[in-house]
SEZAKE-345044 format. One record per residue (C-alpha): x, y negated, z. Coordinates in steps of 0.05 Angstrom, whole numbers, plus 5000, padded with zeros to 4 digits. Example, Ala and Ser with C-alpha at 12.3 -4.5 7.8 and 13.67 -1.06 7.14 Angstrom:
! residues 2
524650905156;527350215143;
//
This chain:
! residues 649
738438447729;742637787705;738637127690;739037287612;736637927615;730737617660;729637057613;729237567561;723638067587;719737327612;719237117536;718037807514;712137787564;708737137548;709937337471;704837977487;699637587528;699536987475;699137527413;694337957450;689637287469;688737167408;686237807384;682838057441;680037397481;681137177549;677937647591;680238247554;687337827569;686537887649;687038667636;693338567602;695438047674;694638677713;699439067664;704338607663;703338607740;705939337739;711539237692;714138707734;713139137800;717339737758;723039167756;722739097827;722739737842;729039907799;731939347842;738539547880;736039057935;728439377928;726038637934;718338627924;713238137896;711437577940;704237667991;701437167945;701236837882;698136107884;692935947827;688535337831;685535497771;678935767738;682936387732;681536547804;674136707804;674237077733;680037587767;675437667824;670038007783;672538287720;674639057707;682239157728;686339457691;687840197690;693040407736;697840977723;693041567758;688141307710;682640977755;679440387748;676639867799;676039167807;681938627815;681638097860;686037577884;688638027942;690338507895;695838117859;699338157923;703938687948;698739118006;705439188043;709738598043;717538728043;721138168085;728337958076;731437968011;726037847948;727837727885;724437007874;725936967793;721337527780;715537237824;716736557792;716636867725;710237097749;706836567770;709236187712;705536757659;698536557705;698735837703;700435897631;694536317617;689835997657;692235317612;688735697550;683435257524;676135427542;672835747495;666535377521;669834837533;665134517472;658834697506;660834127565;656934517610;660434107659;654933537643;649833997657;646034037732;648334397777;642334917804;641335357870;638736107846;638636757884;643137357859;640338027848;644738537862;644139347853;648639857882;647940467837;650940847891;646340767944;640740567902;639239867942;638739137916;642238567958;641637827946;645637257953;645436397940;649736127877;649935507842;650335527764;650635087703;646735257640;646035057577;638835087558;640235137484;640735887465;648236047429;646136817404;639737277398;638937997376;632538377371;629338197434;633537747482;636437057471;643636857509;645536307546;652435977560;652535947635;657035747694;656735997767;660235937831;659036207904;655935827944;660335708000;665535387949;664234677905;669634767851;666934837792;674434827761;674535497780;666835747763;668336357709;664036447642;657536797638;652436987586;645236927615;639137357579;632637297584;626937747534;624037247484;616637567489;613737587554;615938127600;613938427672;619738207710;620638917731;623338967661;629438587682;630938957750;630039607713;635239247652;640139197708;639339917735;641240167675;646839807664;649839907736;647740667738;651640727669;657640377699;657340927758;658441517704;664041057677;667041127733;665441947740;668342007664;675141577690;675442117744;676342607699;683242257672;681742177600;686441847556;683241207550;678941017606;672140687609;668040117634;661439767641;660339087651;658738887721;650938627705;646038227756;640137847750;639037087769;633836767793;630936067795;627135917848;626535217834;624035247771;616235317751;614736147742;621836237779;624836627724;629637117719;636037277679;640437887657;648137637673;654437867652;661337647637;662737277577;667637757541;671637507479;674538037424;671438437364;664338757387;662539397362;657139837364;659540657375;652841007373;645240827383;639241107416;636941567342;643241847334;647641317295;654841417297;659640907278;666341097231;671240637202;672440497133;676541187135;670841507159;674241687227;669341597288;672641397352;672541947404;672441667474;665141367460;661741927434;665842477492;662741937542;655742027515;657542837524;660142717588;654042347620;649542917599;655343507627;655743167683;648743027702;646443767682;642143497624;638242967671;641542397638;645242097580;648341477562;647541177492;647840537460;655240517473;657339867448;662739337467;668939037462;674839607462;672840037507;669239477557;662139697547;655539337564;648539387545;647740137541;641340567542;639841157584;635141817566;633242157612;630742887622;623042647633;622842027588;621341657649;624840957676;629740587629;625640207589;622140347528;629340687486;628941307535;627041787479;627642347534;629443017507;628242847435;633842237447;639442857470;636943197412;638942577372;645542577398;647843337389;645543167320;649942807298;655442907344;661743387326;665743577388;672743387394;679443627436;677542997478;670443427497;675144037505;680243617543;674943397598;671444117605;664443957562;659844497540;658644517464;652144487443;651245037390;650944967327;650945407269;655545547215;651845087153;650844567213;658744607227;660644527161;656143977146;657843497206;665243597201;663843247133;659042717150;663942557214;670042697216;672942597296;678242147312;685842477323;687742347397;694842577387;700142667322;698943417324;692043387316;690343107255;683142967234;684843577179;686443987230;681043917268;675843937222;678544607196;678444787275;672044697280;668845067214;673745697223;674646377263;672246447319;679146477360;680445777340;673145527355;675045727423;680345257432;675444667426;669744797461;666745327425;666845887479;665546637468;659946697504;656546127456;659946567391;656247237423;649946807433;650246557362;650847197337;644347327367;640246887349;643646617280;639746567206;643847267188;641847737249;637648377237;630848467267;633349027312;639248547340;633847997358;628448407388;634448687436;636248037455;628647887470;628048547502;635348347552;630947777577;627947957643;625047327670;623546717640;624046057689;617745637704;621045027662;625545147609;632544887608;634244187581;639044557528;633444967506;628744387503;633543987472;634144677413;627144557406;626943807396;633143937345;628744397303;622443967303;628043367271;630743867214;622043937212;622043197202;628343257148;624443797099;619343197095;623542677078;626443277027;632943347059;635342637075;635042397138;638941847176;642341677115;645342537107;644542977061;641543547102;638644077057;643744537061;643944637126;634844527140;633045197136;637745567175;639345067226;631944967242;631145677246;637645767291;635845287338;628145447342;630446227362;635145867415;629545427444;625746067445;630846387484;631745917542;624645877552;621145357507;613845777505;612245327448;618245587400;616346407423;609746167403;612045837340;616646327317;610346877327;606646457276;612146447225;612847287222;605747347235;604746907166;600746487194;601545697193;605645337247;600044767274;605044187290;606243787232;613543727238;614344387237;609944537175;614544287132;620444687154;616045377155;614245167072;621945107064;623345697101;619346127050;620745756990;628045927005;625846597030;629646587095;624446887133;618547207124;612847667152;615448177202;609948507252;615048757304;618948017305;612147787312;610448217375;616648077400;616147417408;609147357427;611747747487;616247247503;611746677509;607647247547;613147287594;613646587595;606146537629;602546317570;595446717582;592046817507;599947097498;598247527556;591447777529;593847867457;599648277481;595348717521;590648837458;595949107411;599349557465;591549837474;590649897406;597050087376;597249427329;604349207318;606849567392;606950247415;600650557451;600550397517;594950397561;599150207632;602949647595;596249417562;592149357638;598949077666;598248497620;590548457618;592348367705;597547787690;592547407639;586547557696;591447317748;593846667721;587246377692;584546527764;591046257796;591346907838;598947087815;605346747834;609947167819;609447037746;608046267740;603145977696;606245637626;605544817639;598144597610;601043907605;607943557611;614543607562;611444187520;604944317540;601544027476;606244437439;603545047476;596344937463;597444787386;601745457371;598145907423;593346467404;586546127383;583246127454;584446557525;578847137534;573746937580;574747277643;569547717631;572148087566;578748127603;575548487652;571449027610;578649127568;581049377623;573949737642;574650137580;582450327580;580850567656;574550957622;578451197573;583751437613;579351797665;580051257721;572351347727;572150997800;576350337783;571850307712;566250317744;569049737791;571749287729;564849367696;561949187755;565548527764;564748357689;558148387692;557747847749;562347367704;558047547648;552147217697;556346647718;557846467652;550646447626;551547067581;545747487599;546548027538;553748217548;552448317624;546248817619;552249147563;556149197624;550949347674;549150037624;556050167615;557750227684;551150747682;554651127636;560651207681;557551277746;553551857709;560152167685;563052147762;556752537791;
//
């Protein structure tokens, strides 16, 4: 390449870095070093001589130290890591013949940079004295903490606040160096109201174990890759209390918030959301099988920091984990994309009035010319072939077509009736179904509007869809629920009062005897005892299911078993935990005492002739009777068992 044609690309270069300074800041900028790093390695490589970049480029600035620890940029296999120094240099250096214009040009585009004014240059934290602290450092990958001496320089006048911490313009350097020419900007953050410092180790969990998924979601080679700022906490020793700060990076450019922790979703004044933020989110719970997902996804481009983290359990992560009920926030709101297609994510169903109504509230951002945002959204609210092609499988279309607000009764009790087994803790997706319903509960009380949507075309059979779906994967609490609403009685949680009065006034639903029994088997199945017992009553009497004596003393034996912990095979519903409360307000009134269990099944035996085993179940529920202080109803046993015992002689 001639000395023009170098000249050229060098003035084309520092035209990009100045333009894209000023817009983006200075430590977006040293992502842009990196690329221009690559497009002058792609001159050397189209080199007739092959000459190569120097082993290294000399820098005595304040450049150095903020290259060491800042995200590098992305390289052309789409992973992301961390430049240092060393990695401005050629890993195999290429002797003889180099090509010393381009590495001049080079070096001339760092110094340049690096002579950018400070933009805390006006702070003169360079008056300020210098302090010996201990870093805190977490590796999310092996879960352990390491420390380390630094010297910083802080202001101890706050620049910024926000709803609970207050930042600090800070300076550090290692401690085995004493140039503070080359110390990099930080912002330091410390809680305004008194906190357990546990709070601040736990701040810096999250934001490490979210910059581990980034770097799981990069794996998958989306378009635009993600990052997390690198985040540690500080400690002064030497001060009185010792306190602790949250540090990060300073990082200049436009800061926007993507989404939030109760289901927020940011659009433009077009009202296009960006996708790679909200298919992260996605991805975090895909890829952690519903155990985690990252919200709060907020930055500068796509430079992310001060996320927040539900998790399956609610537990850890500060006081935003919303748990389940957080996912549930997410899905809804969140409209699937090509991007979620793209990187293999489950859709979370969602019914037809729901489709419709988020493709209009939030329309998805095109990633490529021949997907438009039209296209899409007409994607995504038509047949179901194209459904399929973004994420909307066919086995979620069949399941839909199951459970949806138009199915018959026969098609629903058959897809109760193709459950076998029902596992000892329901799925996250089911529980997050459930938690979706309970929020269209809370919409019907706030009359249809609801995080600033207009939802009531979509309450009724949305909360209905996704109740029968909870019900389905498990959620005892929804089969219990959902028995309630065909048996015409009233639902007991008060979220979900609401949305049973709209259901009627609309006339979606109403009383149906064999729905009912169908789903109060579920939640039987499910281990959920006064289920048990009730079932067993109608199949002895006939009420709502068919005669049948061996299916009635078959469930009269599982509700026996569980309340005396005697059966595994079938496990016992939770009493407490993610929906036990839920249980015990929807549930049948009370479990039988274990003495009416017993004569049930003392009478169906006597009825059916089984005079020796009668004569045995009488027996024992006349010894509960005794135990439980009811003297009466065991002498009823007691001359019942008379009565048998005279029939067998």
């Amino acid at each position: 390449m001639g000395s023009a044609s170098a000249q050229k690309m060098e003035e084309q270069l520092w035209s990009e870095l100045k333009a894209f300074t000023a817009a983006e800041g200075r430590s977006a900028t040293l992502k842009l070093l990196g690329n221009l790093l690559l497009k002058v390695s792609e001159l050397e490589d189209a080199s007739p001589s092959g000459a190569s970049m120097p082993h290294k480029v000399r820098t005595s600035t304040n450049i150095e130290d903020s290259v060491t620890s800042l995200p590098s940029p992305v390289s052309s296999e789409g992973s992301q890591g961390t430049v240092s120094k060393h990695d401005l240099a050629d890993p195999k250096p290429k002797p003889a013949n180099r090509n010393r214009k381009k590495s001049e040009m080079w070096e001339r585009g760092i110094k340049q940079y690096a002579a950018l004014e400070d933009p805390w240059a006006h702070l003169r934290l360079d008056l300020c004295p210098a302090e010996h602290a201990i870093r805190h450092r977490y590796n999310a990958r092996n879960k352990e903490w390491s420390t380390d001496d630094v010297f910083v320089k802080m202001s101890d006048v706050k620049f910024a606040q926000g709803a609970m911490r207050e930042c600090f313009a800070m300076k550090k350097r290692a401690a085995i160096s004493s140039n503070w020419a080359r110390a990099g900007n930080y912002v330091a953050k410390r809680y305004m109201k008194a906190v357990g410092r546990e709070e601040y180790f736990n701040d810096v969990i999250l934001q490490m174990d979210t910059k581990a998924l980034a770097d799981e979601f990069n794996k998958a080679k989306p378009p635009k890759p993600v990052d997390v700022m690198q985040c540690y906490l500080i400690e002064f020793h030497e001060r009185p209390g010792t306190p602790l700060y949250c540090v990060e990076h300073l990082v200049e450019g436009d800061y926007v918030k993507y989404n939030s922790n109760n289901s927020f979703v940011r659009q433009n004044q077009d009202g296009i959301t960006r996708s790679t933020p909200q298919a992260f989110s996605h991805f975090t719970y895909h890829h952690t099988k519903g155990e985690k997902m990252v919200v709060d996804v907020q930055g500068v481009g796509d430079l992310y920091t001060d996320p927040q983290i539900h998790s399956y359990d609610g537990e850890g992560y500060g006081e935003g984990n919303l748990g389940t009920r957080g996912f549930a926030l997410f899905f809804f709101t969140h409209v699937c994309t090509p991007l979620c297609s793209q990187l293999g994510l489950s859709r979370f169903p969602i019914c037809a009035p729901e489709r419709q109504l988020l493709c209009s509230y939030c329309a998805p951002e095109a990633t490529s010319p021949k997907h438009s945002n039209t296209m899409i959204a007409q994607k995504m609210i038509g047949d179901s072939e194209s459904l399929s092609d973004y994420g909307y499988d066919s086995k979620l279309l069949q399941l839909e077509q199951k459970v949806g607000p138009e199915v018959s009764t026969e098609e629903i009790l058959k897809a109760i009736m193709d459950i076998k087994t029902i596992p000892e803790t329901p799925d996250t997706d089911a529980l997050v179904h459930w938690q979706v319903c309970q929020l269209y509960g809370e919409a019907c009380m706030t009359e249809g509007n609801m995080y600033g949507r207009e939802l009531s075309a979509a309450m009724g059979p949305a909360g209905l869809y996704h109740l029968r779906l909870a019900a389905m994967g498990g959620v005892r609490a929804a089969a219990l629920a959902l028995w309630r609403l065909h048996s015409g009685m009233e639902l007991t949680s008060s979220r979900l009062v609401s949305l049973q009065e709209f259901l009627s006034d609309q006339q979606v639903i109403s009383e149906d005897r064999n729905l009912a029994a169908g789903y109060l088997l579920l939640a039987a199945r499910g281990g959920v005892v006064s289920a048990a017992a009730s079932i067993a009553q109608q199949y002895a009497s006939g009420d709502r299911l068919p005669t049948d004596p061996t299916a009635a003393l078959e469930w009269y034996q599982h509700a026996y078993n569980w309340q005396t912990g005697a059966e595994d095979e079938i496990k016992k519903a939770p009493a407490d935990g993610i929906e036990g409360k839920d249980i015990e307000l929807n549930a049948p009134e009370t479990s039988p005492p274990l003495y009416e269990i017993l004569a049930s099944m003392a009478e169906i035996m006597h009825t059916n002739g089984q005079l020796d085993k009668a004569y045995e179940k009488y027996e024992e529920a006349a010894e509960e009777a005794q135990n439980a202080m009811k003297g009466k109803l065991a002498a009823k046993y007691y001359e019942k068992m008379g009565i048998v015992e005279g029939e067998m002689s």
